[in-house]
Each structure stands twice: as C-alpha cells, then as structure tokens.
C-alpha positions as CSV (number, residue, x, y, z in Angstrom):
1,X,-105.9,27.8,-8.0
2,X,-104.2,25.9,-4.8
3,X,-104.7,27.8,-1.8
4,X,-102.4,26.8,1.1
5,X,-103.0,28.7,4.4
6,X,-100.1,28.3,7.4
7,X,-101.4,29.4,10.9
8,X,-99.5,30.6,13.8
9,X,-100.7,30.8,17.0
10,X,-100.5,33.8,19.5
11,X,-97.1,33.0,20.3
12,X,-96.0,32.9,16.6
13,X,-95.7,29.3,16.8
14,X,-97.3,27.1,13.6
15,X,-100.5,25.7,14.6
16,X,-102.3,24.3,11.6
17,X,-102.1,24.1,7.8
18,X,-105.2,24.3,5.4
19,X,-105.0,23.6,1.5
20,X,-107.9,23.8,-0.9
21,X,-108.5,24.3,-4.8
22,X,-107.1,22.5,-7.8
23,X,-104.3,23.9,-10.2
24,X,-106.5,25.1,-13.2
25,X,-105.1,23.5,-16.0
26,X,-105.6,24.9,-19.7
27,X,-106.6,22.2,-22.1
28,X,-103.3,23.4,-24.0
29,X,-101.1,22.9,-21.1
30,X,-98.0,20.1,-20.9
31,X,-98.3,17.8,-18.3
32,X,-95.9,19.9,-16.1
33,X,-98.4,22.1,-14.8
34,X,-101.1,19.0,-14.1
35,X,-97.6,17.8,-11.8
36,X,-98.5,21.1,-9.7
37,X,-101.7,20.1,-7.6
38,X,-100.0,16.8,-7.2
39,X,-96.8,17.9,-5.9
40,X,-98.6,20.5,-3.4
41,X,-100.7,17.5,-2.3
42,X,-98.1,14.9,-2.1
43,X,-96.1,17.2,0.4
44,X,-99.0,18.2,2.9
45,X,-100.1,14.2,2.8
46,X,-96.3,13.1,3.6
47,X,-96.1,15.9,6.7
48,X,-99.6,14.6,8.0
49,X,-98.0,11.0,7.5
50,X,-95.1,11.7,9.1
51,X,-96.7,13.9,12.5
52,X,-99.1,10.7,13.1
53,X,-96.6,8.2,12.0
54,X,-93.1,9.0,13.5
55,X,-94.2,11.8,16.0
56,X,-97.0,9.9,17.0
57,X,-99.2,13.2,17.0
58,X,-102.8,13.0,17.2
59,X,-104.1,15.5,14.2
60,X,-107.3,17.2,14.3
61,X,-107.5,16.8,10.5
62,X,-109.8,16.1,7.6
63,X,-109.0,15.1,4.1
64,X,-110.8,14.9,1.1
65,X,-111.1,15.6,-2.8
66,X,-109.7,19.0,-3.2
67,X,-109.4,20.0,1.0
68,X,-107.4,19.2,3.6
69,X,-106.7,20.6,6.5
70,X,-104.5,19.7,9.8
71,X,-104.2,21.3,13.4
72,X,-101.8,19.8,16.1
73,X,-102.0,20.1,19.7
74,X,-100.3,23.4,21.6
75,X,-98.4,21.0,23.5
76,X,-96.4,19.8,20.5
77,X,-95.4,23.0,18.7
78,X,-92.4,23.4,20.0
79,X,-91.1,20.0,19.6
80,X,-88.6,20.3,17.0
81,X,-90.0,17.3,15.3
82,X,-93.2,18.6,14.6
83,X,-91.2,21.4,13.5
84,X,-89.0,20.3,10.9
85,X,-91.7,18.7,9.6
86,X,-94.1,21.2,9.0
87,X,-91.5,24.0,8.3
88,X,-90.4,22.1,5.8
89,X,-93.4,21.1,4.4
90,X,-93.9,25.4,4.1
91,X,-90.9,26.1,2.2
92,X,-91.6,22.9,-0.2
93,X,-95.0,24.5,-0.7
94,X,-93.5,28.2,-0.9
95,X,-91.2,27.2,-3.4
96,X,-93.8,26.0,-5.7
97,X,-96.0,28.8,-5.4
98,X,-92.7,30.7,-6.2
99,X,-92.4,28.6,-9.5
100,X,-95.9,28.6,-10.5
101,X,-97.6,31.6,-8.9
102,X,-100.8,31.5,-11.4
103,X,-101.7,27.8,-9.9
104,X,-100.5,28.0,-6.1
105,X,-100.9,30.8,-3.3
106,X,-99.4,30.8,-0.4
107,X,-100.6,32.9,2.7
108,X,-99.7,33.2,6.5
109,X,-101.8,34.1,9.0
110,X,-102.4,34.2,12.9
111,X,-105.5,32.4,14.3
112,X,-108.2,34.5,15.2
C-alpha cells in the first residue's frame, strides 16, 4: 500500500507532502497495477523537480527507496507557483487512489 500524506498548515495553507509504501502487487496481477507505485512516484518526483527547478524553492526533503517526503518554506505557500504545483500534484495523486483504492491512500491532515 502507497500512503500519501498532504499537510496544511494553521492557516489551511499546504505545507508538506509525505509518501511511503509500495503498491502490493499479486504475482497474478497485469502489469497495470505494477504502473501504480510508479505513477504515484513519478508525480511527487516531477513536483519536487519543478519547486527546486523553476520556483527555485529550497525543499527540506528526503528521498529514498520506498519514502519521500518534502516541506517548503511558510514564505512560499501562497505563491501561486508553488501552488499549482503542488495542488496539482494532489489531485494527480487523488485520482489514482480514486482508481486503485486497494494500492494508494490518500489522507489530509494539519500539522501538529
């Protein structure tokens, strides 16, 4: 199971993004459902990609096999860059989970 977690700050604003499991993939399965993990991945790399690259936004973030996770500076969540970018990187990964709801769960939550 994917598990994607979207974080708002105190002012309902989105703060930071953390993504961690693997789509669990029956031996029996078509190759559609091992496209799910890479998907889910390939949309949270492209937003981290394009906050440091285009926005120029320096990421508090790690990566690795399985895990990653990405907060941006307070300063920066209102710029409507940062925005569109990571908004739409939530519905990409919402609309996934829609599709395949036994391999990817989304959650929202507000930082403790």
């Amino acid at each position: 199971m994917i598990e994607v977690i979207f974080r708002r700050d105190s002012r309902m604003r989105l703060s930071s993004v953390f993504a961690s499991g693997h789509a669990e993939i029956p031996e029996t399965s078509s190759d559609e459902f091992s496209l799910v993990c890479a998907a889910v991945s390939a949309i949270l790399q492209a937003a981290r990609l394009g906050l440091e690259a285009h926005v120029k936004l320096p990421l508090d973030a790690a990566q690795q096999k399985g895990d990653l996770s990405m907060r941006w500076p307070a300063r920066a969540r209102e710029d409507e860059r940062v925005l569109a970018i990571v908004d739409t990187a939530r519905l990409a990964v919402e609309r996934i989970a829609a599709q395949y709801p036994q391999h990817v769960r989304v959650t929202e939550e507000t930082e403790p």
